[in-house]
C-alpha positions as CSV (number, residue, x, y, z in Angstrom):
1,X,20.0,8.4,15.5
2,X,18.6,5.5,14.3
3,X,15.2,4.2,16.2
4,X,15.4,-0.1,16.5
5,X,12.5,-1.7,17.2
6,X,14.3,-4.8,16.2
7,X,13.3,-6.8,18.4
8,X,9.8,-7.4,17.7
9,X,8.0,-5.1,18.9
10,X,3.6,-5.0,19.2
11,X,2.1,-2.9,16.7
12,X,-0.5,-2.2,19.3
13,X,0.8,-0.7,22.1
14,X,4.5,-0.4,20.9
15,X,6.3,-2.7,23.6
16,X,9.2,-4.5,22.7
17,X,9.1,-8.2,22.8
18,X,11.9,-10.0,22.4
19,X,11.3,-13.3,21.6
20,X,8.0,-13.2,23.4
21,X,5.0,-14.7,21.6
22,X,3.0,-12.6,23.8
23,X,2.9,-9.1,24.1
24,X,3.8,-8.6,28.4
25,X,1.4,-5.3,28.3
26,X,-1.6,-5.8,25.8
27,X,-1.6,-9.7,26.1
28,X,-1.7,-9.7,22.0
29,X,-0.5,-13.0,20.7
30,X,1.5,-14.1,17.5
31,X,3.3,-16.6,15.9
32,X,7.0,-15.2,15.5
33,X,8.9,-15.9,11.9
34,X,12.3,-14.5,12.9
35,X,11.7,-10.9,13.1
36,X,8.0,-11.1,11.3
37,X,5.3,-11.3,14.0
38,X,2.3,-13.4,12.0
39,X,-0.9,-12.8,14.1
40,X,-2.7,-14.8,11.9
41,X,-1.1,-17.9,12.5
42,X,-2.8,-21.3,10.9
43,X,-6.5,-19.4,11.0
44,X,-8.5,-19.9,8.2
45,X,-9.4,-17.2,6.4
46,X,-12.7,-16.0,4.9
47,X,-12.8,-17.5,1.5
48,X,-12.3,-14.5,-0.8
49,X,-9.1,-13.6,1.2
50,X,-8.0,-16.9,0.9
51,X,-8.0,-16.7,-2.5
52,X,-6.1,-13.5,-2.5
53,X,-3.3,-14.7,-0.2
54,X,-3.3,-17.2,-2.7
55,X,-3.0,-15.7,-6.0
56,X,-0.1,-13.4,-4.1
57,X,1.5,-16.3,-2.7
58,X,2.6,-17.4,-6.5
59,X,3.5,-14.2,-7.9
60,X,4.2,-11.8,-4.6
61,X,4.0,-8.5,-5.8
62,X,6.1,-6.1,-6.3
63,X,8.8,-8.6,-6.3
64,X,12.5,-8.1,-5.3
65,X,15.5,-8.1,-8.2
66,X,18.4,-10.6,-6.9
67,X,20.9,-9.1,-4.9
68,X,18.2,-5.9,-3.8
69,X,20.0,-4.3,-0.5
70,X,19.5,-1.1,1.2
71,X,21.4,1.4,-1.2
72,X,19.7,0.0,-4.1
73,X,16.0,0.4,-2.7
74,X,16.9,4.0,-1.9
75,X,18.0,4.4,-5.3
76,X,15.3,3.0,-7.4
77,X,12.2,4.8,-4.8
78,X,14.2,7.7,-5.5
79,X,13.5,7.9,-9.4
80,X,9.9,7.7,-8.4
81,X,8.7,11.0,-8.2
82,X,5.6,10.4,-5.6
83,X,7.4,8.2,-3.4
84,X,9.9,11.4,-3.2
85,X,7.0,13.8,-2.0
86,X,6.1,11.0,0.4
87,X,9.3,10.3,2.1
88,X,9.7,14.8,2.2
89,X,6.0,15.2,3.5
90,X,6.2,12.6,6.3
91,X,8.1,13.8,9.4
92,X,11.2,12.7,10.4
93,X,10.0,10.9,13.8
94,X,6.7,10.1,12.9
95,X,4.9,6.9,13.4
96,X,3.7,5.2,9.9
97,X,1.9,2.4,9.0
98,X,1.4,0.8,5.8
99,X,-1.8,-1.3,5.6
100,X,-1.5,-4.1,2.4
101,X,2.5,-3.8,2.3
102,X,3.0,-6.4,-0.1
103,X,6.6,-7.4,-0.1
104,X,6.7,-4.1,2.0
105,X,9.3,-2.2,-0.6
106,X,7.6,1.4,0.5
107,X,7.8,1.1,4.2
108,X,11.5,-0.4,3.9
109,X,12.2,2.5,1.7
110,X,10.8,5.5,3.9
111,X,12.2,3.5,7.1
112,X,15.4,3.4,5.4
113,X,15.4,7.3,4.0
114,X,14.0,8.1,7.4
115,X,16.4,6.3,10.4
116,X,14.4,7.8,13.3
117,X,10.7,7.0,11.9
118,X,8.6,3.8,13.4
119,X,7.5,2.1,10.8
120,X,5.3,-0.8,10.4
121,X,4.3,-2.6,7.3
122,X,0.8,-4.9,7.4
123,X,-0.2,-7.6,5.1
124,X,-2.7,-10.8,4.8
125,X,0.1,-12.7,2.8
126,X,2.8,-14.9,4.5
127,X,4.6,-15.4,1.3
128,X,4.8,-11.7,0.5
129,X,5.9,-11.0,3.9
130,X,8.6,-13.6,3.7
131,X,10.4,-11.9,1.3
132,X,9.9,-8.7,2.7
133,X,11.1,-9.7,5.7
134,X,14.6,-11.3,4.2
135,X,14.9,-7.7,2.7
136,X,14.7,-6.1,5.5
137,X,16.8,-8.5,7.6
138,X,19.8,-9.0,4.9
139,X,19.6,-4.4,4.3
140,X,19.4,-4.0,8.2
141,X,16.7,-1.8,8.6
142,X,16.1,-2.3,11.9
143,X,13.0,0.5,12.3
144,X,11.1,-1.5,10.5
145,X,8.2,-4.3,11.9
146,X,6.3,-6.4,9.4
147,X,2.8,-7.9,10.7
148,X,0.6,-10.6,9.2
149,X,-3.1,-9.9,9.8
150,X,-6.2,-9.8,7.6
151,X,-7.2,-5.9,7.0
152,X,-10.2,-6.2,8.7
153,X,-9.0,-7.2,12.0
154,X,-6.1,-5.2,12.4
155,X,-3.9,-5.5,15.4
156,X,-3.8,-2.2,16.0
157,X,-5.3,0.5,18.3
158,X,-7.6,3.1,16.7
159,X,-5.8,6.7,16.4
160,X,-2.5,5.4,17.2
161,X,-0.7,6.5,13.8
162,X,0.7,9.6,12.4
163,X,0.8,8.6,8.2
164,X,-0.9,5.8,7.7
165,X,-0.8,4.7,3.7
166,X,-3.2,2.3,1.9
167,X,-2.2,2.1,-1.5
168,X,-3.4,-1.0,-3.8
169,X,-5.3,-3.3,-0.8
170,X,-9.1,-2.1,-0.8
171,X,-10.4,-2.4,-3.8
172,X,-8.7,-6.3,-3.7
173,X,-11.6,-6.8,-1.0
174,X,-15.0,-8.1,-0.9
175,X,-15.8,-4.8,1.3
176,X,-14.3,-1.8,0.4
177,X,-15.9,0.8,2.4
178,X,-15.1,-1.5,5.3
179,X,-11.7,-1.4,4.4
180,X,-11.1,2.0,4.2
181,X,-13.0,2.5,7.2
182,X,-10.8,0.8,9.3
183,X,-7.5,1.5,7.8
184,X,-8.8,5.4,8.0
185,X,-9.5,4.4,12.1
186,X,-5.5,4.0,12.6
187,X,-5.0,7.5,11.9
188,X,-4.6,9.8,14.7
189,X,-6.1,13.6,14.8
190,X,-4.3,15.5,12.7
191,X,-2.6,12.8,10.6
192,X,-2.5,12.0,7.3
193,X,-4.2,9.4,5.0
194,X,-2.9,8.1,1.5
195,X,-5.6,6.0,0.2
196,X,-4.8,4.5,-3.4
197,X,-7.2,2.9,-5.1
198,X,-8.5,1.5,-8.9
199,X,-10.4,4.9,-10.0
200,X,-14.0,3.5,-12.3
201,X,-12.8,6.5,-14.7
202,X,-9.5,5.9,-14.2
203,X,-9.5,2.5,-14.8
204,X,-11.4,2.6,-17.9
205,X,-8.8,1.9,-20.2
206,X,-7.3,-0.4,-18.7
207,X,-10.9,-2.7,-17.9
208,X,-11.2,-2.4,-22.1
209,X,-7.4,-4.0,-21.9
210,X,-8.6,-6.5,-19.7
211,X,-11.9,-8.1,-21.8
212,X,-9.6,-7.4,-24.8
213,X,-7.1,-9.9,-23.1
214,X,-9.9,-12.3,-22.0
215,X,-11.3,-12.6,-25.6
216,X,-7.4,-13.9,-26.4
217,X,-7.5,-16.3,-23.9
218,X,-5.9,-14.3,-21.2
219,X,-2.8,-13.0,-23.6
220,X,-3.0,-9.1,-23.3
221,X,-2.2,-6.9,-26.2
222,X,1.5,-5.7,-25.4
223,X,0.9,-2.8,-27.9
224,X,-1.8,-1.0,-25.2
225,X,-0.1,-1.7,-21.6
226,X,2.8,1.0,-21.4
227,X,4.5,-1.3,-18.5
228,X,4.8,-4.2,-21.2
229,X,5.9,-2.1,-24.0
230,X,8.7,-1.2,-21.6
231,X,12.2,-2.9,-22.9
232,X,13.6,-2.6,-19.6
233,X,12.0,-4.9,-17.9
234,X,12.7,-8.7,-17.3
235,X,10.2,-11.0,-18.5
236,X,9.4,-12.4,-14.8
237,X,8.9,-8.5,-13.8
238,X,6.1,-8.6,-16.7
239,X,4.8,-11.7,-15.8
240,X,3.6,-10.9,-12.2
241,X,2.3,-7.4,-13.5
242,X,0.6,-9.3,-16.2
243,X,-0.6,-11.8,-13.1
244,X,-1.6,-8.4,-10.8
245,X,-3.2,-6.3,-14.1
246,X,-5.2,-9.0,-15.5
247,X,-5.8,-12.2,-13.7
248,X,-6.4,-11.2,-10.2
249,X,-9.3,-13.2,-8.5
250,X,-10.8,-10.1,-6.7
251,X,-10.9,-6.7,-8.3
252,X,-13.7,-3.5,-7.2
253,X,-13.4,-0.1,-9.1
254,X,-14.5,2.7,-6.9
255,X,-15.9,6.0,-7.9
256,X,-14.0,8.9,-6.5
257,X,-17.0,11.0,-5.2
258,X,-17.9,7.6,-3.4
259,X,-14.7,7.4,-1.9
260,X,-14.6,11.1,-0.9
261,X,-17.8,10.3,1.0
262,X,-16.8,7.5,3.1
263,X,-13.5,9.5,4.3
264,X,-15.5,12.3,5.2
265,X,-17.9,10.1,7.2
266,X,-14.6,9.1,9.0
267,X,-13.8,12.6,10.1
268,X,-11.6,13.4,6.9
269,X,-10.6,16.6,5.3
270,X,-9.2,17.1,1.4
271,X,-5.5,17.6,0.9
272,X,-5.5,16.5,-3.1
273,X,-5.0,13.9,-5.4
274,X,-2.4,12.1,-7.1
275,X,-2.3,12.6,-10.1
276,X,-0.9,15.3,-10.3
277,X,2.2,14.6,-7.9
278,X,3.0,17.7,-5.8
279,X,5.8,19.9,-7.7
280,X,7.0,22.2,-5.6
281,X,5.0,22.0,-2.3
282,X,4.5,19.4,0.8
283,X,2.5,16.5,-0.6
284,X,0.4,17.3,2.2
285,X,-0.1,20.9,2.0
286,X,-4.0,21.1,1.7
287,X,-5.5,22.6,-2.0
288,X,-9.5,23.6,-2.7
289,X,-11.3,20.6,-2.9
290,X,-12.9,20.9,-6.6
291,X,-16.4,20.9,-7.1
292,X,-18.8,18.4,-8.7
293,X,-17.8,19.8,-12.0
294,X,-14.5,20.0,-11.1
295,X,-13.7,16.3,-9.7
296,X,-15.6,15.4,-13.0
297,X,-12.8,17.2,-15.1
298,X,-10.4,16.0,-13.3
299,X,-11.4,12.0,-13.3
300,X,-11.5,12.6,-17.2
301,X,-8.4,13.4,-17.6
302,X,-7.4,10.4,-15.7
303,X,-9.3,8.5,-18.2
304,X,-7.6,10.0,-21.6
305,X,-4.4,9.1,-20.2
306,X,-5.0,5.1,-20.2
307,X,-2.9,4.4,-23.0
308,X,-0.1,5.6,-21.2
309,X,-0.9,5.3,-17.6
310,X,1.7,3.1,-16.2
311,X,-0.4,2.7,-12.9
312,X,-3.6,1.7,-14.7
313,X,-5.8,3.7,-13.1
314,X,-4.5,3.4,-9.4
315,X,-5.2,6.5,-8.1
316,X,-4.4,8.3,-4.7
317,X,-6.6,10.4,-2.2
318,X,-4.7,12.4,0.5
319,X,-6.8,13.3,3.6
320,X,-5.8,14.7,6.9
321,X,-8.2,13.1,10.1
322,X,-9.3,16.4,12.0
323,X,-8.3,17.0,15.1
């Protein structure tokens, strides 16, 4: 069975609204695009945001290939091993948010491998959103709802989500402990969190890249970024990563004990990170939560694989909310 919430429906209490711009039980309002629901509408946004929606509104990331339908999401999430252990890990019926969607090509992919999941995808950028929602219009996937609205005024009730992921939004923020705070406040007991984030260790590679590129007037060197070593890609695909990697207005690197500390403040347990992807196990099966030492070892290791880290030090923490 496949669960439609198409029409719109209120990502804060769940009621269908046809072509309401009000939501009958909440009283939430929104300007409706077609089946996006933008509760942002013509407010002006805080200036750093701005300048984020911005920067995404030229180069939306990650974009779509022409002619992308349903089939051919599925197939290209599927070569992506953590995406895999995300789509086994997450229940088949469960509610699932995914706060800083982009152009939303996760949720429509775990809406799409998962017909009876709920699944909403939120983002700050109308343009991103646009595409996304032309996606998921023209592939049908009619379980999923796309929402415009700035991270830190989510339209959404506190505890109301089962998996709730975050992966590449808060450190684009002016507060990121904020951010995770909040998206960490739509989780329900007992759910699960997958926070990714720019690691400082992690990332160290990849910041050297970045003054490297600077020095040659913004031209990174192709030799030390694996993703534009890679032959495969179009030169548009490697334009918006060079765009996302290197030019981005708004950039924080976070330390993962820091991070650690802020989800447990929010009520958060250990599950693991990612790296390493689960082999063999539920994504979300907990592990022992390594010690000073330990986490120490294991950000280093992040760090001596730069050269050929094609995520660039975009880590991920999984934490279940207790409950």
């Amino acid at each position: 069975m496949t669960i439609s919430i198409h029409s719109p429906t209120c990502p804060r209490c769940f009621t269908q609204l046809g072509s309401l711009a009000i939501c009958p039980t909440c009283g939430l309002e929104f300007v409706v695009l077609g089946g996006l629901l933008d509760h942002l509408g013509p407010t002006e946004r805080e200036t750093r945001a701005a300048d984020v929606e911005s920067f995404y509104t030229k180069s939306p990331f990650p974009g779509y290939a022409p002619g992308d339908d349903g089939p051919a999401l599925l197939d290209r999430c599927r070569k992506a091993p953590f995406l895999v252990s995300i789509d086994a890990a997450v229940p088949p019926t469960a509610r699932v948010l995914d706060a800083g969607c982009g152009t939303a090509q996760i949720p429509a992919f775990l809406a799409l491998a998962g017909p009876r999941r709920q699944v909403f995808g939120v983002d700050g950028c109308k343009m991103s959103l646009t595409h996304a929602e032309e996606f998921r219009a023209r592939a049908g996937v009619d379980n999923l709802q796309l929402v415009r609205a700035d991270l830190f005024d989510l339209p959404i009730e506190k505890e109301s989500f089962d998996f709730v992921l975050s992966r590449g939004v808060v450190h684009h923020t002016p507060d990121p402990d904020g951010a995770i705070a909040r998206v960490a406040s739509c989780v329900a007991p007992g759910g699960v969190l997958v926070l990714g984030f720019y690691e400082t260790m992690g990332r160290a590679f990849h910041s050297f890249r970045r003054r490297l590129g600077r020095l040659r007037g913004g031209k990174p060197f192709v030799a030390l970024d694996p993703i534009l070593r890679r032959r495969d890609l179009d030169d548009e695909k490697k334009r918006i990563w060079i765009e996302d990697q290197y030019l981005h207005p708004l950039e924080r690197i976070l330390p993962l004990p820091h991070v650690l500390d802020v989800l447990r403040e929010e009520g958060f347990q250990w599950v693991r990170t990612v790296p390493p992807v689960a082999s063999g196990a539920s994504l979300f099966d907990p592990t022992p939560e390594p010690s000073a030492l330990g986490l120490f070892s294991l950000r280093a290791g992040w760090m001596m694989r730069g050269l050929s880290d094609p995520d660039a030090g975009l880590i991920c923490v999984v934490a279940r909310k207790k409950g």
